[in-house]
BADREN-353078 format. One record per residue (C-alpha): residue in three letters; x, y, z. Coordinates in steps of 0.001 Angstrom, whole numbers. Layout:
<pts>
residu=Ala x=X y=Y z=Z
...
</pts>
This chain:
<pts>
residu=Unk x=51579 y=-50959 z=-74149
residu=Unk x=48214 y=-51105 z=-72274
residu=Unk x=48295 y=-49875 z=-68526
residu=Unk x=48090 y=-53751 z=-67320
residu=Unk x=51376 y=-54071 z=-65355
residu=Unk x=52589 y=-57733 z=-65097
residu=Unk x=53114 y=-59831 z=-61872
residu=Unk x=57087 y=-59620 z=-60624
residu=Unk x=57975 y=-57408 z=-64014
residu=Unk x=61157 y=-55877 z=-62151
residu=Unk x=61958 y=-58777 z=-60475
residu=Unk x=61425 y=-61107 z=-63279
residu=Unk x=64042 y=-59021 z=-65314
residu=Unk x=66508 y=-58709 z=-62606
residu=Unk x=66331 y=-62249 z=-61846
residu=Unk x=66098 y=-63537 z=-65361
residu=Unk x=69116 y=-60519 z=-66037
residu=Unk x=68710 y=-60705 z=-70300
residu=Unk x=71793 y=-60045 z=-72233
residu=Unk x=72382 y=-58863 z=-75760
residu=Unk x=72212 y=-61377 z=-77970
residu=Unk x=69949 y=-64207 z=-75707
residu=Unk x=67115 y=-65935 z=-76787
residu=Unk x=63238 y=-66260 z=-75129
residu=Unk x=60724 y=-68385 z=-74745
residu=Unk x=57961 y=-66949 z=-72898
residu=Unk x=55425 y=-69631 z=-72232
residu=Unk x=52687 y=-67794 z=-71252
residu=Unk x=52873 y=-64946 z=-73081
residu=Unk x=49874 y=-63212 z=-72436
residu=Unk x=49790 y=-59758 z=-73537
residu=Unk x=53666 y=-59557 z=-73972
residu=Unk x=53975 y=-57612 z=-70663
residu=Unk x=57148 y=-59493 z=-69473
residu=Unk x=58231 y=-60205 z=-72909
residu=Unk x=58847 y=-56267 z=-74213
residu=Unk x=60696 y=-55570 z=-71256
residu=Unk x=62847 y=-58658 z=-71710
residu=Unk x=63366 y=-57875 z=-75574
residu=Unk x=64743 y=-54588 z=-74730
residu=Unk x=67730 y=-55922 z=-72810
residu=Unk x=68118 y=-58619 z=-75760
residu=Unk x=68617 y=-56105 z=-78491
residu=Unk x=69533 y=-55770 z=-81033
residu=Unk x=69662 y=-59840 z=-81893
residu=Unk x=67915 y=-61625 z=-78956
residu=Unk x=64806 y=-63234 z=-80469
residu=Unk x=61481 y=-64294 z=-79003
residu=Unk x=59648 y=-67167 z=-79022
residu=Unk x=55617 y=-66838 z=-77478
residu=Unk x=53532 y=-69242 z=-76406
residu=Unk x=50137 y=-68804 z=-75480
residu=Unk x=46753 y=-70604 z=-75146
residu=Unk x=44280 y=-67133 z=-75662
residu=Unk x=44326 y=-66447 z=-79176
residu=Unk x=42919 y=-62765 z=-77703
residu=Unk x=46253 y=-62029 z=-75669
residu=Unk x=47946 y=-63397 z=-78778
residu=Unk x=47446 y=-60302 z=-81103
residu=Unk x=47356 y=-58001 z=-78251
residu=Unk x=51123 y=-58950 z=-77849
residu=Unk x=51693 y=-58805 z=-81598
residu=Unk x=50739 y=-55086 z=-81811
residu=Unk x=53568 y=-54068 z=-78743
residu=Unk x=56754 y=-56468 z=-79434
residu=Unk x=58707 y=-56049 z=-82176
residu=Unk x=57724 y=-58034 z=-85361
residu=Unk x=61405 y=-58960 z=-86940
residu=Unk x=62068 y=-60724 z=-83980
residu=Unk x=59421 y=-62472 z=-82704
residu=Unk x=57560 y=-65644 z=-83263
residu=Unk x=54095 y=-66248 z=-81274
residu=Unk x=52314 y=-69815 z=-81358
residu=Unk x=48913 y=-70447 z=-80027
residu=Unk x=48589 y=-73240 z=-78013
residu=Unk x=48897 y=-74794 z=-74615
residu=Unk x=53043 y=-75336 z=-73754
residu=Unk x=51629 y=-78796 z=-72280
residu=Unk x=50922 y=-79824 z=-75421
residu=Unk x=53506 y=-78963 z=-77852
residu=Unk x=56199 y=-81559 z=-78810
residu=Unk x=59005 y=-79875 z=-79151
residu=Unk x=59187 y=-76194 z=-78581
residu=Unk x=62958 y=-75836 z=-79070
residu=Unk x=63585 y=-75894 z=-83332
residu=Unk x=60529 y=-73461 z=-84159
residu=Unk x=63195 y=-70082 z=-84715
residu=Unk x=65970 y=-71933 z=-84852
residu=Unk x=66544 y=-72249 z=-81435
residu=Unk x=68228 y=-75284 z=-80016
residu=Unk x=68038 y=-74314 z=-76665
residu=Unk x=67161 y=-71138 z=-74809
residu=Unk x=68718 y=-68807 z=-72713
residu=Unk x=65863 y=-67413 z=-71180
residu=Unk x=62741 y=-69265 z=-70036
residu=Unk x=59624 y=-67645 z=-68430
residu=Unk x=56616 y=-69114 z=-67273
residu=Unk x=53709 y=-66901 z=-65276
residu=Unk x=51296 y=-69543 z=-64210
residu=Unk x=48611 y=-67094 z=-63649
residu=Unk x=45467 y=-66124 z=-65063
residu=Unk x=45641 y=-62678 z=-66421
residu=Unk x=43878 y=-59523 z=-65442
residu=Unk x=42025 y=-59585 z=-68826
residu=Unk x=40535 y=-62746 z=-68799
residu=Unk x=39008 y=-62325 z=-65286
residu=Unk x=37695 y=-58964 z=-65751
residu=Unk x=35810 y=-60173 z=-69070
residu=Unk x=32647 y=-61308 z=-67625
residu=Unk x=31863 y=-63443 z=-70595
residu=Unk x=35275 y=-65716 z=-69931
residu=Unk x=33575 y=-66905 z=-67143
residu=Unk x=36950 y=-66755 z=-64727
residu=Unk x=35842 y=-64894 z=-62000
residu=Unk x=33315 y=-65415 z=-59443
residu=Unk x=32628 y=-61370 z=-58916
residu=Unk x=31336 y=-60715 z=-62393
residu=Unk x=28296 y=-62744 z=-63690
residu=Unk x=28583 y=-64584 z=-67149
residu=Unk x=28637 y=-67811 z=-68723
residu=Unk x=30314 y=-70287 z=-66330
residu=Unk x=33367 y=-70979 z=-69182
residu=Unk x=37138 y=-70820 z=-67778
residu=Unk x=38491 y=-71845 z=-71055
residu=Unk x=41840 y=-70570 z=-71190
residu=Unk x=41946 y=-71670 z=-75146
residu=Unk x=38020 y=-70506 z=-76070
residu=Unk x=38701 y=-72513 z=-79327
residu=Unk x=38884 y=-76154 z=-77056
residu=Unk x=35865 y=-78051 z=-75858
residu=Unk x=34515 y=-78459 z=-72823
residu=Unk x=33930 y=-75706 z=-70209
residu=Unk x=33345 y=-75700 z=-66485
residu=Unk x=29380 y=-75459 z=-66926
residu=Unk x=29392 y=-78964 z=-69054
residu=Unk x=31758 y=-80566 z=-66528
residu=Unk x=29686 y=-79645 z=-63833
residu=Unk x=26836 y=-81206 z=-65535
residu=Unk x=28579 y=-84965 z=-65700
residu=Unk x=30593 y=-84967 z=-62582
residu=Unk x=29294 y=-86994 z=-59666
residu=Unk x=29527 y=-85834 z=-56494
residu=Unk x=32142 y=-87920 z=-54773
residu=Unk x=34234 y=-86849 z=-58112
residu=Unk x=33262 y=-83496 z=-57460
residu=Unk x=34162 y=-83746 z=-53741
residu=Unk x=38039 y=-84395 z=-54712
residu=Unk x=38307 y=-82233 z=-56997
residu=Unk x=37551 y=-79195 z=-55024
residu=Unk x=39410 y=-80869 z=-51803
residu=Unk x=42771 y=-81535 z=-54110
residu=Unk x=42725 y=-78672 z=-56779
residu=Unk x=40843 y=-76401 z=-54342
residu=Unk x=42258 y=-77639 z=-51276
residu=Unk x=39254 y=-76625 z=-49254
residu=Unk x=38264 y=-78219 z=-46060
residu=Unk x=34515 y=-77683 z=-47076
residu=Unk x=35077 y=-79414 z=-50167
residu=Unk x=32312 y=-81995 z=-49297
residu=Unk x=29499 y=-79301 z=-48221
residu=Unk x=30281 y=-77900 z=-51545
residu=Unk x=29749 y=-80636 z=-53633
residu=Unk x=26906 y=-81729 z=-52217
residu=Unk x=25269 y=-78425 z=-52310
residu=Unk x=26127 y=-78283 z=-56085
residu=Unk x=24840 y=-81233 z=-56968
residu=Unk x=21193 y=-80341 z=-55124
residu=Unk x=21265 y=-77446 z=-57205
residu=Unk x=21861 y=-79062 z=-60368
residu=Unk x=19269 y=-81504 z=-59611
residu=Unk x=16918 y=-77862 z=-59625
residu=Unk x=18489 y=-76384 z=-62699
residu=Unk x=21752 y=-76881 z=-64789
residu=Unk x=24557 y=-74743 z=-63266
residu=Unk x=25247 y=-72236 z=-66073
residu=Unk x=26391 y=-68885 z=-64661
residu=Unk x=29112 y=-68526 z=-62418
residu=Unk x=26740 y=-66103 z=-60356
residu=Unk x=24182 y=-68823 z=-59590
residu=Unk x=27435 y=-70947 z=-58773
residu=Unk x=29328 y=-68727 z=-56581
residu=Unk x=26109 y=-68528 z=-54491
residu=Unk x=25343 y=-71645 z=-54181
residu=Unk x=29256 y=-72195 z=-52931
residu=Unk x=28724 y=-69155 z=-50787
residu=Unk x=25502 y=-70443 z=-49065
residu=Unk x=26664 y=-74229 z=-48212
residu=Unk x=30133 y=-72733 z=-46970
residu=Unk x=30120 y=-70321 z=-43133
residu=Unk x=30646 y=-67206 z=-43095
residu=Unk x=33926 y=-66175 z=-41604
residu=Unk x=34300 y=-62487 z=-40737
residu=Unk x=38154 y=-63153 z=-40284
residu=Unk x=38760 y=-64721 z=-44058
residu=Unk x=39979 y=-62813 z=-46766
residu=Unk x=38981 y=-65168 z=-49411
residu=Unk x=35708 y=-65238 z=-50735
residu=Unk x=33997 y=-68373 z=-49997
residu=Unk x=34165 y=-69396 z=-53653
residu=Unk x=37551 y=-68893 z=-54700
residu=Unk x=39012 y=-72230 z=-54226
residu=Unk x=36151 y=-73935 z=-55891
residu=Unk x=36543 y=-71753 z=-58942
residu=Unk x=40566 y=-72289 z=-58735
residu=Unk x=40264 y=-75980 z=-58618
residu=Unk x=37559 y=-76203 z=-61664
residu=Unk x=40223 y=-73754 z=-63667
residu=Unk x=43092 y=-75926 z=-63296
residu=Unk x=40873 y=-78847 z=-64247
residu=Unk x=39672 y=-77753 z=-67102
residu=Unk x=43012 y=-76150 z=-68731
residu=Unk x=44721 y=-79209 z=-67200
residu=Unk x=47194 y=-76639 z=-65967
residu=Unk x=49208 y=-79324 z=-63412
residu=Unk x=49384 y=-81564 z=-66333
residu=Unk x=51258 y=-78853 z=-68455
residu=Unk x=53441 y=-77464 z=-65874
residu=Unk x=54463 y=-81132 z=-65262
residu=Unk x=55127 y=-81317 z=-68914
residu=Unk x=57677 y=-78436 z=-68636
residu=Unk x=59510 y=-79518 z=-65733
residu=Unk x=60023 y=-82658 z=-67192
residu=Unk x=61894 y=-80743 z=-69864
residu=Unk x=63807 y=-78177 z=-68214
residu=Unk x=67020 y=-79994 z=-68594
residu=Unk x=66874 y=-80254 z=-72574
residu=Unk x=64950 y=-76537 z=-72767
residu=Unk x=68022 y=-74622 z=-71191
residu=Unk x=71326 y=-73631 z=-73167
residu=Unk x=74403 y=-74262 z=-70290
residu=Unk x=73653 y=-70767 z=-68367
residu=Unk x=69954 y=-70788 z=-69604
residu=Unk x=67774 y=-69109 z=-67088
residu=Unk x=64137 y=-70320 z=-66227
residu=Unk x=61755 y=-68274 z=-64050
residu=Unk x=58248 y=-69448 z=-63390
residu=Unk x=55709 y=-67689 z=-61275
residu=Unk x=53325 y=-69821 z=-59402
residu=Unk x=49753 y=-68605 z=-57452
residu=Unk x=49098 y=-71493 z=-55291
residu=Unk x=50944 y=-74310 z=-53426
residu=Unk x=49852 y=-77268 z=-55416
residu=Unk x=51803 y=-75916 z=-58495
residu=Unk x=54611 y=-74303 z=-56010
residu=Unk x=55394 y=-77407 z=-54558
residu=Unk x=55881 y=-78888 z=-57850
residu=Unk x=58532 y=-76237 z=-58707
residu=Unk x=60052 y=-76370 z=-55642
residu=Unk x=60652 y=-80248 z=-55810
residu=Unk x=61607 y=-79821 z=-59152
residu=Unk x=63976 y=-77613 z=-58459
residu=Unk x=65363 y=-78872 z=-55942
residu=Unk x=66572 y=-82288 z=-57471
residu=Unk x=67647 y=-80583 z=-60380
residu=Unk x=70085 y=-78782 z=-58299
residu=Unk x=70690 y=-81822 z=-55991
residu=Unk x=72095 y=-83063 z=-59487
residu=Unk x=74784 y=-80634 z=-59921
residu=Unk x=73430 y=-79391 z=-63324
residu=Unk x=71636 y=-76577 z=-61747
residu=Unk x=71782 y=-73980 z=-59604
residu=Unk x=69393 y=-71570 z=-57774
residu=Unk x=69373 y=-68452 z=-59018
residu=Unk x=66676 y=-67273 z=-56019
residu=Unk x=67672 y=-69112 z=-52842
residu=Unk x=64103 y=-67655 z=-51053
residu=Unk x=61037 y=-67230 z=-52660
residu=Unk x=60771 y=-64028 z=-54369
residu=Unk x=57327 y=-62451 z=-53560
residu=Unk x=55339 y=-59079 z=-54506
residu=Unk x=56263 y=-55867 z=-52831
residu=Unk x=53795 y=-54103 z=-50528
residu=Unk x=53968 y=-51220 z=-53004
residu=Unk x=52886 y=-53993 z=-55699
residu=Unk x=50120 y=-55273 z=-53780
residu=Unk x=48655 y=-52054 z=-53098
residu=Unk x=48984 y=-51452 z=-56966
residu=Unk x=47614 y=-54712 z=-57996
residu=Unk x=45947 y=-56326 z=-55179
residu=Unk x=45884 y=-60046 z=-57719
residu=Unk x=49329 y=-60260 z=-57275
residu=Unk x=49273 y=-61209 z=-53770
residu=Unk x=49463 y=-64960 z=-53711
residu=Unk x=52645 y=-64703 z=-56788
residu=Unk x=55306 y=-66504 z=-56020
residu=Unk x=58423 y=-66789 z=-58275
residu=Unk x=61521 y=-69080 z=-58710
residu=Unk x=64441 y=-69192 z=-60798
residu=Unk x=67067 y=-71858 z=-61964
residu=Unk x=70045 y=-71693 z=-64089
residu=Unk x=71745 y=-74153 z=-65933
residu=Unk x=75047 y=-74533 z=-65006
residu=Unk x=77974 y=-74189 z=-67686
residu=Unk x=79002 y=-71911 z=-70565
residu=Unk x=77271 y=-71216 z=-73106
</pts>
């Protein structure tokens, strides 16, 4: 395995707590960083199912988890039909979705993820999709733009951005994400106080647009009811509040229901040890539900 740790790994595994025997689908498979250590407490039988939009993270998780019992799809989970028959699976015991981008993508420059390295202003999750953040820059108008950044972004100087963008469009195309992050940087004041770099919610909300990423987690909790065997376990791990909320809601009605149950009363958060480790793991969040029943 690489030396990338993953977000929550003990506490995913204790809260998920694999058996012998269970089944996974790991929705965001990444670089199989959950997924070996959940494996290993499903052996010798337990099989895996991966889902993944990078086709890069894809065969990086191919050469660590065990080939006789995995299957890995490429793809966006908010856009597959049916992701319950493709092993044989009817349902699954074990369901994990880490909503995050990965330490990978934002340290490759040329990904175009991450507003403190310079490259091509991209954020494709799936490189093989059109449209990236440059060419949706280019077409968006600025009362558009203004909403986007205030709702996905939820900054209160989402219209300062906006406007600033759009006078420096007007100059030159917006193509880098070092020409955008200073334009964001320059329309926004400076607060000695913040932690966050003036351009990070602007970035975050152009991400989720273009990888539709509320649309897909929508799409899964939608389905957790017909994704879970009775005692099925389904963790997801969340970086902001707009897709928290939706979990939380979610979850929340599902156990209203009776059908479910919450397998993490409080929201489970990094350790200070983990934060110091891996300073990107700060804003995880994680909850779990179970299905309720025997399997």
């Amino acid at each position: 395995m690489n030396g990338h740790v993953p977000v929550l790994r003990d506490e995913v595994v204790q809260g998920l707590d694999p058996k012998s025997g269970e089944h996974l689908l790991d929705l965001t498979l990444g670089r199989g960083g959950h997924a070996v250590e959940i494996l290993d407490k499903t052996a010798p039988d337990g099989r895996l199912l991966g889902v993944d939009r990078d086709p890069d993270a894809l065969a990086h998780a191919a050469e660590v988890l065990p080939a006789d019992r995995i299957e890995l799809v490429h793809g966006n989970f908010g856009d597959l039909p049916d992701l319950r028959v493709s092993i044989g699976v009817g349902t699954w015991d074990l369901v994990l979705a880490d909503l995050g981008v990965s330490s990978p993508q934002l340290d490759e420059s040329d990904r175009g993820f991450s507003f403190r390295h310079d490259g091509p202003l991209d954020m494709r999750m799936d490189p093989t999709r059109q449209g990236t953040a440059a060419e949706l820059l280019e077409r968006i108008t600025e009362g558009q733009l203004v909403t986007l950044i205030s709702e996905l972004g939820e900054d209160r100087f989402a219209a300062r951005i906006a406007a600033a963008i759009v006078r420096a469009r007007a100059q030159e195309p917006i193509r880098r994400t070092g020409r955008l992050a200073e334009v964001i940087r320059a329309a926004v004041p400076l607060r000695r106080d913040s932690k966050l770099d003036a351009a990070t919610r602007t970035f975050q909300a152009l991400r989720i647009a273009i990888n539709g990423e509320l649309e897909a987690l929508q799409h899964l909790l939608d389905r957790v009811g017909s994704l879970l065997s009775p005692g099925g376990r389904l963790a997801i791990i969340s970086y902001h509040s707009l897709e928290d909320r939706k979990v939380k809601d979610t979850f929340r009605t599902l156990t209203q229901e009776g059908d479910h149950r919450l397998v993490t009363p409080r929201l489970v958060r990094p350790s200070a040890v983990e934060v110091r480790r891996n300073p990107r793991s700060r804003s995880a969040r994680m909850r779990i539900i179970c299905r309720l029943g025997i399997n």
